[in-house]
C-alpha positions as CSV (number, residue, x, y, z in Angstrom):
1,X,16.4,-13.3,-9.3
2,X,13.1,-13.1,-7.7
3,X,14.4,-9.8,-5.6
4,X,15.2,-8.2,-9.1
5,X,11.7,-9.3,-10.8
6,X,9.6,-7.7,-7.9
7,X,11.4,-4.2,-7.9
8,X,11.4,-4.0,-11.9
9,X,7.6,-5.4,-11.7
10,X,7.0,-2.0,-9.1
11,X,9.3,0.4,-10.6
12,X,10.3,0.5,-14.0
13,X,6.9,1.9,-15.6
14,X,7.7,4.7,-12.7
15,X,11.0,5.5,-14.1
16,X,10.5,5.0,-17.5
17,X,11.0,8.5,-18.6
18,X,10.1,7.4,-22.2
19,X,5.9,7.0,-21.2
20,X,5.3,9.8,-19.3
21,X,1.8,11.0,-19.2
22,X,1.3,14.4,-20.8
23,X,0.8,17.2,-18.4
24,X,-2.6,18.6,-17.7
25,X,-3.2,22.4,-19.2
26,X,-4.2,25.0,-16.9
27,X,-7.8,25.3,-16.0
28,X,-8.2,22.0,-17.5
29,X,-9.4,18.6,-15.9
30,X,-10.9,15.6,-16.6
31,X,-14.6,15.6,-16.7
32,X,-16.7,15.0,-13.1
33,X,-16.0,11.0,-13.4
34,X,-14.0,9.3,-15.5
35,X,-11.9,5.9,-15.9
36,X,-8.8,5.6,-14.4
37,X,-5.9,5.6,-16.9
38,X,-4.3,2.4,-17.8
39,X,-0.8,2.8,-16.0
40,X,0.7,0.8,-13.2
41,X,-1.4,1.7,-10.0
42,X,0.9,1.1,-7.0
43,X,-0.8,2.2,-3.4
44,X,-4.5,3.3,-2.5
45,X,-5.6,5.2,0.7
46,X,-9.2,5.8,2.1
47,X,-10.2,9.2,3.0
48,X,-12.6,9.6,5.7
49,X,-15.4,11.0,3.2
50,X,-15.8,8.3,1.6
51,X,-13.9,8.8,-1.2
52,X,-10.4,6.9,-2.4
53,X,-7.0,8.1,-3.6
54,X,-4.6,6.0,-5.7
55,X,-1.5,6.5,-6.8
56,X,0.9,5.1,-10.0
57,X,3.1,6.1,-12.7
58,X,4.7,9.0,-13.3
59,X,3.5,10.4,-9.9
60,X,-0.2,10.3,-10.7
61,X,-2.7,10.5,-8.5
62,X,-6.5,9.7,-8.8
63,X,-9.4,10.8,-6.4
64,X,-11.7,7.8,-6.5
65,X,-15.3,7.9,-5.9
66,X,-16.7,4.8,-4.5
67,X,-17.9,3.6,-7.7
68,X,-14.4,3.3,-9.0
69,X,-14.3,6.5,-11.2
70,X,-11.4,9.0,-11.1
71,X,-13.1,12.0,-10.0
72,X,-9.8,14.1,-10.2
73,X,-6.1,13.0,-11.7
74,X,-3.1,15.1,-10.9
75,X,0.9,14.4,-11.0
76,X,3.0,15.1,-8.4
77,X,6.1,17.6,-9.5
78,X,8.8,15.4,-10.9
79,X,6.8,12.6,-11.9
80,X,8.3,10.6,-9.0
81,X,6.2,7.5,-8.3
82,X,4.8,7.4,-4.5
83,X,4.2,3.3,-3.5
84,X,2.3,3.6,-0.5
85,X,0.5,6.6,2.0
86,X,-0.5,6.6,4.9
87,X,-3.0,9.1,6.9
88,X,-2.2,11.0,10.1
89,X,-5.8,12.2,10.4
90,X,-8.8,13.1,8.2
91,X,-7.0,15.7,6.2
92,X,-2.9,15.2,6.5
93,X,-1.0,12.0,5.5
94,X,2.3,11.1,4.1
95,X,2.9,9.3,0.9
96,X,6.3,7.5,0.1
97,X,8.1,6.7,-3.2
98,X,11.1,6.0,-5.7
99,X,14.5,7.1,-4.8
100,X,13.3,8.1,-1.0
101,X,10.4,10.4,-2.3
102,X,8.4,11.8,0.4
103,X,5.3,13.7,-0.1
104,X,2.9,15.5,2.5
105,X,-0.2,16.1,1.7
106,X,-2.9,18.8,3.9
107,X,-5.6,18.8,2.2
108,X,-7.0,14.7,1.4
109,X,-4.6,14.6,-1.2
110,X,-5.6,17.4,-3.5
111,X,-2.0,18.6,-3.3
112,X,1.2,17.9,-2.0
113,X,4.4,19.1,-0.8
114,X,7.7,17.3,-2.1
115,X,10.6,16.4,0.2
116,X,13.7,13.9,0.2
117,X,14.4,11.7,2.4
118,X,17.8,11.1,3.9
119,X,17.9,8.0,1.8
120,X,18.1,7.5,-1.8
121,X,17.0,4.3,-2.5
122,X,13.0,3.7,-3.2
123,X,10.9,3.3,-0.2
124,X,8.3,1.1,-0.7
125,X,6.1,1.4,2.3
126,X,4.7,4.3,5.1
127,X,3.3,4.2,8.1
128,X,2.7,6.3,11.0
129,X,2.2,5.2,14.7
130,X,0.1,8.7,15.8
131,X,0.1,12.8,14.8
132,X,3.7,12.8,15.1
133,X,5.6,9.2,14.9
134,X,6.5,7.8,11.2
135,X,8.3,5.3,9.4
136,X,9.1,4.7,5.9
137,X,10.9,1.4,4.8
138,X,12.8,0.4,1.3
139,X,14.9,-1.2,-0.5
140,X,18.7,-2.3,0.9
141,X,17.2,-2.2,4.4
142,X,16.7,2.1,4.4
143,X,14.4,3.4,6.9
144,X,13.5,6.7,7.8
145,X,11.8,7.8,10.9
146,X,9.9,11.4,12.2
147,X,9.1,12.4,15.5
148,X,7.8,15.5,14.5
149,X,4.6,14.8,12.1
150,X,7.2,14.7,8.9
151,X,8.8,18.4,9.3
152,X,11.9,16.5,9.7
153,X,13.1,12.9,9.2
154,X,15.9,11.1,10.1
155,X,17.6,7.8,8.9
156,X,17.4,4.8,10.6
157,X,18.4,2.3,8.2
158,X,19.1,-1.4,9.1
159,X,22.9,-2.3,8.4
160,X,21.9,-5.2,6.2
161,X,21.4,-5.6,2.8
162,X,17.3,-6.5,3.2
163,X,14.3,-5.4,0.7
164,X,11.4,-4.1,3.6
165,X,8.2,-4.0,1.6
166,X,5.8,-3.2,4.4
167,X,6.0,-1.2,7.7
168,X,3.0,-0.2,10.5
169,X,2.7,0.6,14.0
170,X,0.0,-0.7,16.6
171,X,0.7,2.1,18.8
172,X,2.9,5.2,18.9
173,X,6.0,3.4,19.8
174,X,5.4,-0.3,18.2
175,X,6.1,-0.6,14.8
176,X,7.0,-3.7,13.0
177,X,8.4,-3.9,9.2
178,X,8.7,-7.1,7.0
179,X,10.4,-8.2,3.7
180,X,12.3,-10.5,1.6
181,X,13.0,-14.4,2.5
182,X,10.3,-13.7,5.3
183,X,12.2,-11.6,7.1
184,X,11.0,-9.1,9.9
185,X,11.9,-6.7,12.5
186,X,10.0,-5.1,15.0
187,X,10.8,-1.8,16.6
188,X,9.5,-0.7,20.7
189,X,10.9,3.0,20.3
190,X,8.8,4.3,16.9
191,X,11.7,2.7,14.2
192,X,14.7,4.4,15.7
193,X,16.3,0.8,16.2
194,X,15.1,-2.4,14.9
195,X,15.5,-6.1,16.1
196,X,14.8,-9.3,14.1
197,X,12.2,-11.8,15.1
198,X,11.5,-15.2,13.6
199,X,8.6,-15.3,10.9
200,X,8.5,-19.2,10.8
201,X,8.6,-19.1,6.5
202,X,11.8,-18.3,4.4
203,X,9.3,-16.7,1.8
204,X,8.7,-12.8,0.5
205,X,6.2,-11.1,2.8
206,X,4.9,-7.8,0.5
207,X,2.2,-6.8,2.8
208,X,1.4,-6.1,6.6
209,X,-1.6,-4.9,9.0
210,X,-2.9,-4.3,12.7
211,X,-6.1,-5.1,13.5
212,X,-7.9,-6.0,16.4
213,X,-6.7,-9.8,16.6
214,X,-2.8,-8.7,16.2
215,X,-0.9,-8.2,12.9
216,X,-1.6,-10.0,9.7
217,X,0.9,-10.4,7.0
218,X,1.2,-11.5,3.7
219,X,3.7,-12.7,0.8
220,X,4.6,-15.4,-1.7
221,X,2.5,-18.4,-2.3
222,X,-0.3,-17.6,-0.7
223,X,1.5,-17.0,2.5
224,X,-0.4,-15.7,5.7
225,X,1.4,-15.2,9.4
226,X,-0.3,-13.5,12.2
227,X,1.4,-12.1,15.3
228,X,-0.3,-11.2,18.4
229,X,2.5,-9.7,20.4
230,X,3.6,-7.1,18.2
231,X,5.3,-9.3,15.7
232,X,7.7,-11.0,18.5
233,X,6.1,-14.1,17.2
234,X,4.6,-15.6,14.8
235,X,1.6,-18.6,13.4
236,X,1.1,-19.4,10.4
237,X,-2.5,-19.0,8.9
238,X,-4.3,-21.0,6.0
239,X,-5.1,-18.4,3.3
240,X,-6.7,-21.0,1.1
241,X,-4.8,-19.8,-2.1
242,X,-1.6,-20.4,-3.3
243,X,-1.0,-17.0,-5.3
244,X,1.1,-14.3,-4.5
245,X,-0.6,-12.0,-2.4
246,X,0.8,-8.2,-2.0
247,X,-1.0,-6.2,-0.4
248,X,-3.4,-7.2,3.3
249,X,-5.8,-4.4,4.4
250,X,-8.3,-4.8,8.2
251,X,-10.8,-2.6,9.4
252,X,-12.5,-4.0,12.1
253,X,-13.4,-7.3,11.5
254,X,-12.8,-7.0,7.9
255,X,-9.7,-8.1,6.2
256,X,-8.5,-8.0,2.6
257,X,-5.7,-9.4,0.6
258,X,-5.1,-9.2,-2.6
259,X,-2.0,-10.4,-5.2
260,X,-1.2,-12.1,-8.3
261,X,-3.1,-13.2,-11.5
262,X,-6.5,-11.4,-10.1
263,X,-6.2,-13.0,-6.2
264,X,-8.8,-11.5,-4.0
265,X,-9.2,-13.1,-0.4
266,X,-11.8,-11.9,2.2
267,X,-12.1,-12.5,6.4
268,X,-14.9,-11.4,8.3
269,X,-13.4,-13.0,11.2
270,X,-10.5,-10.5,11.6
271,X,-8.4,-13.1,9.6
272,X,-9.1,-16.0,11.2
273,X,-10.5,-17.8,8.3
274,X,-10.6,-17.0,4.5
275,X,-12.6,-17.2,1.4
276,X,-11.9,-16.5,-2.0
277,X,-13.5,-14.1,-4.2
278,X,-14.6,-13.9,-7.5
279,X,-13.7,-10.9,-9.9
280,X,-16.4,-9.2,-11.8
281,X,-17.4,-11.2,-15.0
282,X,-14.8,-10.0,-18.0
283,X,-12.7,-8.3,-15.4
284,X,-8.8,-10.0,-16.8
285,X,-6.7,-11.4,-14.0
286,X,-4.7,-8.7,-13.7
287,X,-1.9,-8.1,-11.4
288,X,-3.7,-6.4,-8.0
289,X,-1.6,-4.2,-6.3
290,X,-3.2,-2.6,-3.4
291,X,-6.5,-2.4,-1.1
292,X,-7.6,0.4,0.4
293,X,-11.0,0.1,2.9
294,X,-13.2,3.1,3.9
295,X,-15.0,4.6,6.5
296,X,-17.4,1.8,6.5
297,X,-15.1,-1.1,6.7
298,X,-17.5,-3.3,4.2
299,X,-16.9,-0.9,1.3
300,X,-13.0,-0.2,0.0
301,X,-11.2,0.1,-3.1
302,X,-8.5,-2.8,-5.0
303,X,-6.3,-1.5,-7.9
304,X,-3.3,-2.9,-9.8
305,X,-1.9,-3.1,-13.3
306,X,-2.8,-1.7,-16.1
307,X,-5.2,0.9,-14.5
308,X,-7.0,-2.0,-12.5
309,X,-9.9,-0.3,-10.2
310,X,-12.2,-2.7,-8.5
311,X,-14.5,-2.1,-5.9
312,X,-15.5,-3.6,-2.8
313,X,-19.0,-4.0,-1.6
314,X,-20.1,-6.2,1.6
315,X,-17.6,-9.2,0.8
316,X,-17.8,-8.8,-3.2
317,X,-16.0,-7.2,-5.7
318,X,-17.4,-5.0,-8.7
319,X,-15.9,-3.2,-11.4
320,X,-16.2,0.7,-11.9
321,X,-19.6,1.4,-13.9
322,X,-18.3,2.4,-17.3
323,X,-15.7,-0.7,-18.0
324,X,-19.3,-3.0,-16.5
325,X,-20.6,-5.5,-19.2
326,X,-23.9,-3.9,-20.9
């Protein structure tokens, strides 16, 4: 029941054909800053300029300033939802979506260029290891791997029925990938073939990241494991909430997760230990999908339901300037 919950939670305002946003005329755009639009927001990404990029329904995407203000919103062709990017460098990255949409972009997101994947079911999570080695990770245990920077992909799906909601590499062969009932596998030849390792929980993990302490991950309950062999094994960790968290971001020292009902947690310890924080006064307790950090790892972006876009500033969070109290 839960399994069903979580995908129609992620994907039904996607694929609702019935809501789609009306398309932008040409020449036209939105005005030099403006509030996101209230739709689902599933995945954000930091650009190295400072800037933000966040994408939800109907294949929107939003260039976000880092006051939280949509300083551009496009659709991708198709209206095909993308869940998750990740960079290859400053200008390229890869963004993954419903019904194995893949989308390259060359230029920090301003456009993008539409392929599909050699799987059809939705891939909920991207990552890639260097310049040329990828993996993107779905539902019914599909995977799809590059060696080649995304001009081709092939598909290395697991043989087992397993939702994988997060995938990322620590070097350009390492990758490890983790999903439902705590499940996760761990790859040493850049996701062509996968072996299970034992998590230690029997509980959802939605989120995963490498940092300089190991990987962090993060599910159900409040759940936190951290690996420091590459996800071969794993300890538990004392997040200090007991919410649903989905997404975990690091840079650095810092580390971010965020989740259910409004959940914000923050390490400055490279996860070690965890505080909770407080959202902005008025800000509702939203669902909070993603975190994205920036450049400077004390600044970053959190965005979720309903057109959600909170900001992060040295350990707090804010909201964007025009939904502020007076």
């Amino acid at each position: 029941m839960f399994r069903l919950f979580r995908l129609l939670l992620l994907l039904l305002p996607a694929l609702c054909a019935s809501a789609q946003l009306p398309a932008p005329e040409a020449g036209a755009g939105p005005p030099p800053t403006t509030a996101a639009p209230r739709i689902m927001l599933f995945a954000a990404a930091g650009r190295s300029d400072g800037l933000f990029l966040a994408f939800g329904d109907h294949g929107t995407v939003l260039t976000l300033t880092s006051e939280g203000l949509a300083a551009s919103i496009t659709s991708l062709p198709g209206a095909r939802s993308l869940l998750d990017f990740a960079w290859i460098d400053a200008n390229r990255g890869w963004g993954a979506g419903s019904g194995g949409l893949l989308a390259a972009t060359e230029d920090r997101g301003k456009t993008f260029r539409i392929l599909q994947a050699p799987v059809s079911r939705h891939l909920l999570a991207v990552a890639f290891g260097d310049q040329r080695h990828g993996c993107a990770v779905g539902d019914w245990g599909r995977i799809t791997v590059t060696s080649d920077g995304g001009t081709t992909w092939q598909d290395a799906s697991l043989t087992e029925d397993v939702i994988l909601y997060g995938v990322v590499f620590t070097d350009a062969r390492s990758a490890c990938a983790v999903g439902e009932m705590g499940r996760v596998f761990v790859s040493t030849d850049a996701g062509n073939s996968w072996q299970e390792s034992a998590s230690g929980i029997d509980t959802t993990l939605f989120g995963i990241a490498a940092g300089p302490q190991g990987l962090l991950a993060a599910g159900l309950d409040g759940n936190l494991i951290a690996s420091a062999d590459n996800g071969l094994t794993w300890t538990p960790v004392q997040s200090g909430s007991d919410r649903s968290l989905y997404d975990i971001a690091i840079s650095q020292n810092e580390v971010w997760a965020v989740g259910d009902a409004g959940v914000a947690i923050h390490s400055v310890d490279a996860g070690r230990t965890w505080n909770s924080v407080a959202l902005p006064d008025g800000s509702p307790r939203s669902t909070l999908t993603a975190v994205a950090l920036g450049p400077d790892p004390q600044h970053g972006v959190v965005v979720g339901e309903n057109g959600t876009v909170l900001t992060i500033s040295k350990g707090r969070l804010a909201a964007p300037a025009d939904r502020r109290k007076p």
